[in-house]
MDTraj code that builds the backbone (N, CA, C; nanometers):
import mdtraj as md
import numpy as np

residues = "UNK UNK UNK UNK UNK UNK UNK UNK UNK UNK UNK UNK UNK UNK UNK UNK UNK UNK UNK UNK UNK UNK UNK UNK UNK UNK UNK UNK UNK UNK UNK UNK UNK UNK UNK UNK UNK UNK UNK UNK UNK UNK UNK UNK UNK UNK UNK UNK UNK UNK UNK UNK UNK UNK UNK UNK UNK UNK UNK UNK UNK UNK UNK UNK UNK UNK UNK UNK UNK UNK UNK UNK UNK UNK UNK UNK UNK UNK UNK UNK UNK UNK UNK UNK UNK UNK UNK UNK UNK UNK UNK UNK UNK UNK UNK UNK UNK UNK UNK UNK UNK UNK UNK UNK UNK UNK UNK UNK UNK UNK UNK UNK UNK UNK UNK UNK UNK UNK UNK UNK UNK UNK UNK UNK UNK".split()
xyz = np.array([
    [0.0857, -0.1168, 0.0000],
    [0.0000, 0.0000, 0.0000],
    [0.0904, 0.1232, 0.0000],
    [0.0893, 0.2341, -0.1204],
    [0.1869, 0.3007, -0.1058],
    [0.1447, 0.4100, 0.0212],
    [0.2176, 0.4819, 0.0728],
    [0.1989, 0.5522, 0.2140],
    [0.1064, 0.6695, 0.1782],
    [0.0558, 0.7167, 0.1201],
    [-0.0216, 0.8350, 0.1266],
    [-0.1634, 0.7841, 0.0649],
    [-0.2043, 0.6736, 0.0417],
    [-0.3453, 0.6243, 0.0169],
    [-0.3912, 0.6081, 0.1158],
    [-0.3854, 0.5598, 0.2326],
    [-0.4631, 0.5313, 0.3459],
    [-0.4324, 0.6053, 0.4495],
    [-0.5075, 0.6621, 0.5451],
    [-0.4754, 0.8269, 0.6051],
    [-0.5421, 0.7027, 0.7661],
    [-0.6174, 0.6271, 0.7178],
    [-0.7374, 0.5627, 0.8614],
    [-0.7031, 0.4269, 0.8264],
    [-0.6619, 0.3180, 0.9525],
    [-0.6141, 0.2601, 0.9321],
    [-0.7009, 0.1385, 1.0189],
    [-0.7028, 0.0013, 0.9905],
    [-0.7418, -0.0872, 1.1207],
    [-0.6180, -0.1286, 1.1752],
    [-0.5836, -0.0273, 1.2449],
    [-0.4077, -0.0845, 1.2715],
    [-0.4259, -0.2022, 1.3379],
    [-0.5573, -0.2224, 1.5222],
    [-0.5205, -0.3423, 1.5577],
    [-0.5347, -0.4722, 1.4681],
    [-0.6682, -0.4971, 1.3852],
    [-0.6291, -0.5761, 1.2994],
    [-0.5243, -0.6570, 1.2366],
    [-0.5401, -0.5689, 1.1590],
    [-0.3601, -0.5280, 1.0741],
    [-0.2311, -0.5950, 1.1239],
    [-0.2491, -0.5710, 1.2953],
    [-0.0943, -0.6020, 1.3395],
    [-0.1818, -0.7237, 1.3996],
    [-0.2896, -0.7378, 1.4700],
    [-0.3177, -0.8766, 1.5035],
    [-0.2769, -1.0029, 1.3762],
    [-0.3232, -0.9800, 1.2598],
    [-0.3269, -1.0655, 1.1161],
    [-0.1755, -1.0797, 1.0984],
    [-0.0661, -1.0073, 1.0977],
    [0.0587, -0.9630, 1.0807],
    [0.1792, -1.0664, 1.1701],
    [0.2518, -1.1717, 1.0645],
    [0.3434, -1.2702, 1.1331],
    [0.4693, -1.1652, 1.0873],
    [0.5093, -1.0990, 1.0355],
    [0.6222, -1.0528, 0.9731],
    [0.6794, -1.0233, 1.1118],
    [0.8201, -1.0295, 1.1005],
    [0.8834, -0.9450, 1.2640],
    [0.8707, -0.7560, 1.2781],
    [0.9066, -0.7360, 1.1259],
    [0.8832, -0.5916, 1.1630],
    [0.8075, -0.5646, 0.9643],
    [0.7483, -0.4688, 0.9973],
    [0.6315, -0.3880, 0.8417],
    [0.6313, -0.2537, 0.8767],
    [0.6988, -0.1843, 0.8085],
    [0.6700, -0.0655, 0.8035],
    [0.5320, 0.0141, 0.7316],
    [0.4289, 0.0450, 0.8610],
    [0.2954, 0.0931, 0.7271],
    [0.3189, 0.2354, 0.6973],
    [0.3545, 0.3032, 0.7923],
    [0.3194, 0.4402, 0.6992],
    [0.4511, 0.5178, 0.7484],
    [0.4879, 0.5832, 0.6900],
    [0.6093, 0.7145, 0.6960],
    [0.6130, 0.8691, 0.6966],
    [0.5846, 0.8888, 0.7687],
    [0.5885, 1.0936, 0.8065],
    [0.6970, 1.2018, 0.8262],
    [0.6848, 1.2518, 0.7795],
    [0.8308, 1.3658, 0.8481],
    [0.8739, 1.3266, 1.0180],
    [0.7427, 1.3306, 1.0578],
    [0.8027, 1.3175, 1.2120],
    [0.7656, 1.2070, 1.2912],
    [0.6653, 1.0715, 1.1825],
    [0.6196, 0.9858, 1.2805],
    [0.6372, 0.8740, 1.1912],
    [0.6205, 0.7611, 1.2367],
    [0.6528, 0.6019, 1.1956],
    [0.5459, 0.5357, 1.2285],
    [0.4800, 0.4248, 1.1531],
    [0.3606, 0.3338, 1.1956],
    [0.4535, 0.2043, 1.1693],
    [0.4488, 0.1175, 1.2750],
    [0.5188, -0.0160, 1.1807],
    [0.4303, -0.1414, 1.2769],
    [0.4444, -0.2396, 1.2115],
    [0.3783, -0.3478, 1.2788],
    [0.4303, -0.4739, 1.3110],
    [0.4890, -0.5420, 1.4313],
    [0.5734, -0.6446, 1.4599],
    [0.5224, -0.7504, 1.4810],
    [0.6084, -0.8545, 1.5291],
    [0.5497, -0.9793, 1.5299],
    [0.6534, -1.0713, 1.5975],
    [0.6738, -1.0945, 1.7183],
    [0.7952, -1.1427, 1.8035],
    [0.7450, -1.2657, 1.8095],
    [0.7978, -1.3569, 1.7670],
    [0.7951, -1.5303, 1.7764],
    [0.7779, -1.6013, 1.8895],
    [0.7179, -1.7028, 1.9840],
    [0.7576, -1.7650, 2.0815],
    [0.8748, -1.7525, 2.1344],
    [0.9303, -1.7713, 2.2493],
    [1.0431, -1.7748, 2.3300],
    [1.1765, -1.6142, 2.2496],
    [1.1112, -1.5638, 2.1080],
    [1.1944, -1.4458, 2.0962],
    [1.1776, -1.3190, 2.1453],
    [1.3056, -1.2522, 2.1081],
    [1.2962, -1.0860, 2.1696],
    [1.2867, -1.0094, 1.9791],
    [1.2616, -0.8560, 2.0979],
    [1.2961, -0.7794, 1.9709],
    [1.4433, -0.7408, 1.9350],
    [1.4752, -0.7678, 2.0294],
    [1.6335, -0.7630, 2.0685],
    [1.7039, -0.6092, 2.2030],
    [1.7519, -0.6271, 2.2981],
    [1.8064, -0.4730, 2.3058],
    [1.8526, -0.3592, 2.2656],
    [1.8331, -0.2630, 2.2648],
    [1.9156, -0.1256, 2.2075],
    [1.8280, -0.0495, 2.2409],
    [1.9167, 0.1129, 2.2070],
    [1.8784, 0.2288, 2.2228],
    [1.8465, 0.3074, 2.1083],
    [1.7592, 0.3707, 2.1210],
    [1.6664, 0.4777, 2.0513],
    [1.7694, 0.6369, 2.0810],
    [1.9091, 0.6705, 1.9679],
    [1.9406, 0.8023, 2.0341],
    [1.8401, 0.8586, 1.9118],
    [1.7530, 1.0131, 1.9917],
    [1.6554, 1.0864, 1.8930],
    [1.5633, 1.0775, 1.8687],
    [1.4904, 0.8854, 1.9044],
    [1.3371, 0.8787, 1.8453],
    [1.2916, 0.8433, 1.9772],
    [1.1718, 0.8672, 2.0344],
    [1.1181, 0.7942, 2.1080],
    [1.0005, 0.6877, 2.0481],
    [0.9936, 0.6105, 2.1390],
    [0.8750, 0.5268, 2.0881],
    [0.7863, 0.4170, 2.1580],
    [0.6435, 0.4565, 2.0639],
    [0.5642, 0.3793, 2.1747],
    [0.5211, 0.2426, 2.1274],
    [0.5081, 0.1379, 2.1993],
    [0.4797, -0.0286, 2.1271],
    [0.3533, 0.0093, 2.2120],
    [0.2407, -0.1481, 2.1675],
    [0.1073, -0.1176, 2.1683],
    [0.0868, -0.2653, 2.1182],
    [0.0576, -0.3359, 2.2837],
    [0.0506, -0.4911, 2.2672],
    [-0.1339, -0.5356, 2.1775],
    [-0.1110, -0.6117, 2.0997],
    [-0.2492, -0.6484, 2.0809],
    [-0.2924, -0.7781, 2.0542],
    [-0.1753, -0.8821, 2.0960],
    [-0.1887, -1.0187, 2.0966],
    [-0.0823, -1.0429, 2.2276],
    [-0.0944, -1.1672, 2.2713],
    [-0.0249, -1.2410, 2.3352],
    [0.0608, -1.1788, 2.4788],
    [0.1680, -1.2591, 2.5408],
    [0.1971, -1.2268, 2.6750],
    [0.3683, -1.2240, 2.6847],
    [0.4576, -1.1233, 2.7444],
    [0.5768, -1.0979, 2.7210],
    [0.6599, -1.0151, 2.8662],
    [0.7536, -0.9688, 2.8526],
    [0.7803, -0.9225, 2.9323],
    [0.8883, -0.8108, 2.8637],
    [0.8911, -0.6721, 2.9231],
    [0.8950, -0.5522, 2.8618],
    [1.0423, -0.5052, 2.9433],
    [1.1540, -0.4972, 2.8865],
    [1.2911, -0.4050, 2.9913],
    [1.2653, -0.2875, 2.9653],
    [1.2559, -0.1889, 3.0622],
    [1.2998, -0.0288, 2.9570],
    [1.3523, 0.0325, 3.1184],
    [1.4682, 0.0430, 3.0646],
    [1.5453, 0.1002, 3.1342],
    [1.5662, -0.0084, 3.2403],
    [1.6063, -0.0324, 3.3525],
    [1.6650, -0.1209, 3.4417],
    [1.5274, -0.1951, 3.4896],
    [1.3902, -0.1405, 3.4806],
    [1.2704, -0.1544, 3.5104],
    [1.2279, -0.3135, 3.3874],
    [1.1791, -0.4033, 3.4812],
    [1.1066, -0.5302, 3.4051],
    [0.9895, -0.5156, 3.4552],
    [0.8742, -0.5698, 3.3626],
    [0.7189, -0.6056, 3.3757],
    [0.6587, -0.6778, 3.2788],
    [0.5927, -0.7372, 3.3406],
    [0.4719, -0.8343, 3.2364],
    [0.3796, -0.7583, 3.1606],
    [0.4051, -0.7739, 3.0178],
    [0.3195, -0.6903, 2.9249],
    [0.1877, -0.8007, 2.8139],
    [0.1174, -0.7901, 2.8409],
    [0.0129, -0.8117, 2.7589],
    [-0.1136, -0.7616, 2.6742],
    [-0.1885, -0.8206, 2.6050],
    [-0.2999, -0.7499, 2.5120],
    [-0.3192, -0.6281, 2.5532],
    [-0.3436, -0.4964, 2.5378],
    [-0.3923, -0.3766, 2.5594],
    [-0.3045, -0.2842, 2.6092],
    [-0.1787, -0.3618, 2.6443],
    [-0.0962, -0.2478, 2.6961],
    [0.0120, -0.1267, 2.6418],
    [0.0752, -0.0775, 2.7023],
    [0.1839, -0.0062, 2.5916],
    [0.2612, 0.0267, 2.6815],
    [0.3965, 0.0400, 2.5881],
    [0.5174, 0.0191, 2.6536],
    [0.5644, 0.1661, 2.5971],
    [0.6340, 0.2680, 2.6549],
    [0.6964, 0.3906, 2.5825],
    [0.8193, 0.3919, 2.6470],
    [0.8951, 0.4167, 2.5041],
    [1.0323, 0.4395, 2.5264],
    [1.0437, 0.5677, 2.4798],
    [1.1436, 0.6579, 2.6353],
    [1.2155, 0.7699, 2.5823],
    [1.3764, 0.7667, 2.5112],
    [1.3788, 0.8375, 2.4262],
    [1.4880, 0.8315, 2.3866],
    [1.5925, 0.8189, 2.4411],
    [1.7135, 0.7049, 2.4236],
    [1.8228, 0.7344, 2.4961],
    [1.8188, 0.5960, 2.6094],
    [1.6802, 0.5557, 2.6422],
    [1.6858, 0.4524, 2.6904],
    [1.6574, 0.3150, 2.6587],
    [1.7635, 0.2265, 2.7308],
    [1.7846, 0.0962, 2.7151],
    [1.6060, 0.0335, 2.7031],
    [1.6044, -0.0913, 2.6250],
    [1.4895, -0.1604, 2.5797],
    [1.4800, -0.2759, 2.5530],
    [1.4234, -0.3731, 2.5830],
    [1.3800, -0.5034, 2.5005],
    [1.2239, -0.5152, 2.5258],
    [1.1972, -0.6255, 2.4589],
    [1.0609, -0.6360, 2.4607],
    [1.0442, -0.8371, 2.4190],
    [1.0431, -0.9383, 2.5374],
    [1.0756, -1.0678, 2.4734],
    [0.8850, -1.1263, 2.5281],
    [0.8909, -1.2346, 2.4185],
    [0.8094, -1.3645, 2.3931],
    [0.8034, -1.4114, 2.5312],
    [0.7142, -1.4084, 2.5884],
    [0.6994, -1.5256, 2.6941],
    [0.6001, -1.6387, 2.7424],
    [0.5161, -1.6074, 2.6108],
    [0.3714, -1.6739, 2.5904],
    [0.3953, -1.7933, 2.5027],
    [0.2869, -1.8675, 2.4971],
    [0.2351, -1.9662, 2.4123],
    [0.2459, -1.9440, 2.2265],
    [0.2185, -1.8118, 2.2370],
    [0.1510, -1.7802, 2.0635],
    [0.2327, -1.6301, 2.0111],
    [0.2363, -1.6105, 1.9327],
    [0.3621, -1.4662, 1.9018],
    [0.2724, -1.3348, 1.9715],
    [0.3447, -1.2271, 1.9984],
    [0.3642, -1.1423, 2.0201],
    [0.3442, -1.0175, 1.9203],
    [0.2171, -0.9684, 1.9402],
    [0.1901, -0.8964, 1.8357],
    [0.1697, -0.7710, 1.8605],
    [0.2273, -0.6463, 1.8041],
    [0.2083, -0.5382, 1.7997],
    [0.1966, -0.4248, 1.7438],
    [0.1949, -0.2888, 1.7128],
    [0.2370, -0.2138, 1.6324],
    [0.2988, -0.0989, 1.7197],
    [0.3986, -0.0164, 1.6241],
    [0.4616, 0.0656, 1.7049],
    [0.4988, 0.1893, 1.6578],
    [0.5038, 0.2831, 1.7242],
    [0.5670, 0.4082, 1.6780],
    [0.6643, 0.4794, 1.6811],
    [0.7595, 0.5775, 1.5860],
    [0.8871, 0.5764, 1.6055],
    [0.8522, 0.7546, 1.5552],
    [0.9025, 0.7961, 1.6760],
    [0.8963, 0.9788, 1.6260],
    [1.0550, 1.0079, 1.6530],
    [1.1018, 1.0807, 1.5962],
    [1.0724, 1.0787, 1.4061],
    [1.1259, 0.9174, 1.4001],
    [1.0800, 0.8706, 1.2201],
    [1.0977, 0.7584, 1.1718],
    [1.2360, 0.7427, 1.2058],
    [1.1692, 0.5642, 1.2428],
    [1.3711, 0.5106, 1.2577],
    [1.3912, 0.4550, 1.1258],
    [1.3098, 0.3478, 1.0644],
    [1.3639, 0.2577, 0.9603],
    [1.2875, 0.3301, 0.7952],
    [1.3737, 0.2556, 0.7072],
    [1.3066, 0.3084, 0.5909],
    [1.2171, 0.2623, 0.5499],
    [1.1164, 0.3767, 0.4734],
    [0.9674, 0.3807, 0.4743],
    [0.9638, 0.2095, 0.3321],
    [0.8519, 0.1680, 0.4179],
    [0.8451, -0.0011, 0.2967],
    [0.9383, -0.0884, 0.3379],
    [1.0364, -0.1047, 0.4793],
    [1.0868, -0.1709, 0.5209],
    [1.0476, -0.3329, 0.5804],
    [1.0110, -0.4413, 0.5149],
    [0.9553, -0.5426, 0.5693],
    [1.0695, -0.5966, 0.5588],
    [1.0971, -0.6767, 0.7348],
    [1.1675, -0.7914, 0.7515],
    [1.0884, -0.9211, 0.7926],
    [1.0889, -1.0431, 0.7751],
    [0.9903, -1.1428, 0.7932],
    [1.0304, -1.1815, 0.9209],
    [1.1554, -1.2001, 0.9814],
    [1.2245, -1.2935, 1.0703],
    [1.3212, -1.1925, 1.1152],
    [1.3575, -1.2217, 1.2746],
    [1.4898, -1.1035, 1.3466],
    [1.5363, -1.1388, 1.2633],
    [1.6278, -1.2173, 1.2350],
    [1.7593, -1.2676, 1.1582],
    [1.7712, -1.1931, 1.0640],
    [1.6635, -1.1759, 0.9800],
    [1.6437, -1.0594, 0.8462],
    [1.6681, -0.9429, 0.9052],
    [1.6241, -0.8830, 0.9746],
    [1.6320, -0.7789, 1.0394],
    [1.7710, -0.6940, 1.0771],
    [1.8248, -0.8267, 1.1734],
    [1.9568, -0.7912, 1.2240],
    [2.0820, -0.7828, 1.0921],
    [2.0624, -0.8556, 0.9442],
    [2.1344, -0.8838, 0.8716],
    [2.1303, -0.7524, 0.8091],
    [1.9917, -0.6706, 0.8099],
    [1.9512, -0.6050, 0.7249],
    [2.0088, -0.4226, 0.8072],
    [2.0355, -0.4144, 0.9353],
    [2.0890, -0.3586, 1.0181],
    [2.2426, -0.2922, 0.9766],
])
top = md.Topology()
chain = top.add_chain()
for i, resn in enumerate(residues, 1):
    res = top.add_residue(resn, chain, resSeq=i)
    for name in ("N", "CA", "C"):
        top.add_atom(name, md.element.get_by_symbol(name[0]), res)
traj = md.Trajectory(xyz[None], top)
């Protein structure tokens, strides 16, 4: 879908239906839509955000969230915000993947960026 056709989105849908690890849907000067998909027993991996902050936005399954030295159990409905600058993971700890969508102000990755699998991801890094 190229980025300026769809303005309204069924994002939870969208990222519920969505196995890819990371989909980039839409791209803005100052904002990012993307939609993930963390595997059983995987992470999204650690790192830091220098410049973007960003918010994840659970809408499947059960995990557990680092941000900053702080751990918690994250599931369906919740959201996780990262300020810039701070440490992050976000791992699998459920039965069934880990589904979400997320936001990156300003955009981190390039706009039409689909990786299927971390591995793609990290290669693609």
């Amino acid at each position: 879908m190229p980025d300026t056709e769809k303005m309204t989105l069924p994002v939870v849908e969208l990222a519920r239906e969505n196995n890819e690890f990371r989909k980039v849907l839409w791209t803005g000067e100052k904002t990012q839509l993307v939609l993930m998909a963390i595997s059983v027993g995987g992470e999204i991996g650690g790192e830091v955000h220098q410049g973007h902050d960003q918010m994840l936005y659970f809408v499947a399954g059960t995990g557990v969230a680092r941000i900053g030295d702080v751990e918690t159990n994250i599931a369906d409905g919740d959201v996780g915000i990262v300020p810039s600058g701070v440490f992050h993971n976000f791992r699998n700890t459920g039965s069934g993947m880990l589904k979400l969508f997320t936001t990156y102000s300003p955009p981190e990755h390039e706009p039409g960026t689909e990786h299927a699998t971390k591995a793609e991801a990290d290669a693609d890094e």
